[in-house]
N, C-alpha and C positions, 0 to 999 in steps of 0.2 A: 428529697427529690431523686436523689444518685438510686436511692434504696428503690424505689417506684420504678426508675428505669431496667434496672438491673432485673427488676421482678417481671417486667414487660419483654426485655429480653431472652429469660428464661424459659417462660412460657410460650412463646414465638417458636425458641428452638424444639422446647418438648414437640410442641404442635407439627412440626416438622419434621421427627422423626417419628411420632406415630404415623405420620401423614405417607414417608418413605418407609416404614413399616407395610401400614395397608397397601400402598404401591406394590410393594413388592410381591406380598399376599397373592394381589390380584394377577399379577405376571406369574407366578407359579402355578395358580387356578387356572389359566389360560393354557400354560404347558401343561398341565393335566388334563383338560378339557379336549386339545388336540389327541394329547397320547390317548382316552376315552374311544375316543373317533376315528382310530388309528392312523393318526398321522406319523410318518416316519422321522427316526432318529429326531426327536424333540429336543430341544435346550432352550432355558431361559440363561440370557447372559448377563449380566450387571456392566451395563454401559456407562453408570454416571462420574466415574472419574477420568473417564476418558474423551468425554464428549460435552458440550454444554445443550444438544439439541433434543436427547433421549435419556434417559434412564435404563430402559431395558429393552434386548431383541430378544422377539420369541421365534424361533424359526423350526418350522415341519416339512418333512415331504411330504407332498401332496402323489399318488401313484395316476391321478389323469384330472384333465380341467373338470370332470365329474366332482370327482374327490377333492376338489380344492373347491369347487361351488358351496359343495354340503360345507366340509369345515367350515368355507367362510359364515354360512347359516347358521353354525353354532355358535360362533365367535359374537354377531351382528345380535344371537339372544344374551350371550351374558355381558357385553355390551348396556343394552338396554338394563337387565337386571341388577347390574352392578356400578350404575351413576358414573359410565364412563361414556364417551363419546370417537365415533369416527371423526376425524379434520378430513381425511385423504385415502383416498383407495386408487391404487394405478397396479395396470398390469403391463410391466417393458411392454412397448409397443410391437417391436423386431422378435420378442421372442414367444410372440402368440399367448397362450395360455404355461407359459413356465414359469413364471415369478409374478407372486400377486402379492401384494404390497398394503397392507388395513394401518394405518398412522394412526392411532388415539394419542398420540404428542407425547406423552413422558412413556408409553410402550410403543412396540414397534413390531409390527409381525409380519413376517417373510411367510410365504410358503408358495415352498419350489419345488418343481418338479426335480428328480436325484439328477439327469442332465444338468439341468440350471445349478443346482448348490452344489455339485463336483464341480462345474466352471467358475464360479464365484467365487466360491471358498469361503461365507462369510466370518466361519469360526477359527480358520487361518488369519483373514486378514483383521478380527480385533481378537488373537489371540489372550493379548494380554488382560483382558476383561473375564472377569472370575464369573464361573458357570454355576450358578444356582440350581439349575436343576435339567437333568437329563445325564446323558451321559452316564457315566460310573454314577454317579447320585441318583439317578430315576429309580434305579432298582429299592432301593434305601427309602426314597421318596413315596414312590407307591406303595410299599409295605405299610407305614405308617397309616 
């Protein structure tokens, strides 16, 4: 029986990290997908030891509510193509079209006008969350 267990536990955990494997996959696809569509200064951040609400922020500039409509159109197809789901979409209400907000629950995607993410700071204020992709890595990243 202990043997049974332990094997049911095992499998639970693999499953779980394939599971935060493909997560992650798909949050780096997402920050390529923006960088594609030139979204500005792109990062995927690895939230989940900081937070118990997310996994990961993807955050782009968006250059006008144009540019942030279209990205979102891209996001809302690989969305559907890749068995993920919107919960929540808000755009601050006081700050117009500057920060629009797509929740799929264990991702999180910001995209702010460069106004908006110079006031915010989002990558100052969870500095401590390791950046998976953008930044010094995008270059490396897209090579590949």
């Amino acid at each position: 029986m202990g043997d049974m267990l332990r094997n049911k536990e095992a499998l639970q955990s693999k499953a779980a990290l394939q599971s935060k494997a493909d997560l992650q996959g798909k949050a780096i696809l997402l920050g390529k997908l923006l960088d594609d569509h030139r979204g500005g200064k792109v990062v995927v951040m690895d939230m989940g030891e900081l937070n118990f609400w997310t996994d990961y922020f993807v955050i782009a500039t968006a250059t006008s509510s144009t540019h942030s409509r279209g990205l979102e159109k891209h996001i809302k197809e690989f969305v559907r193509e890749n068995d993920l789901e919107i919960f929540h979409r808000s755009r601050k209400p006081d700050e117009d079209d500057e920060w629009c907000l797509l929740d799929l629950g264990s991702i999180v995607i910001h995209l702010m006008t460069e106004k908006a993410r110079s006031f915010y700071e989002l990558e100052r204020l969870w500095s401590s969350a390791p950046l998976i992709y953008g930044g010094d890595s995008s270059q490396s990243s897209k090579s590949s």
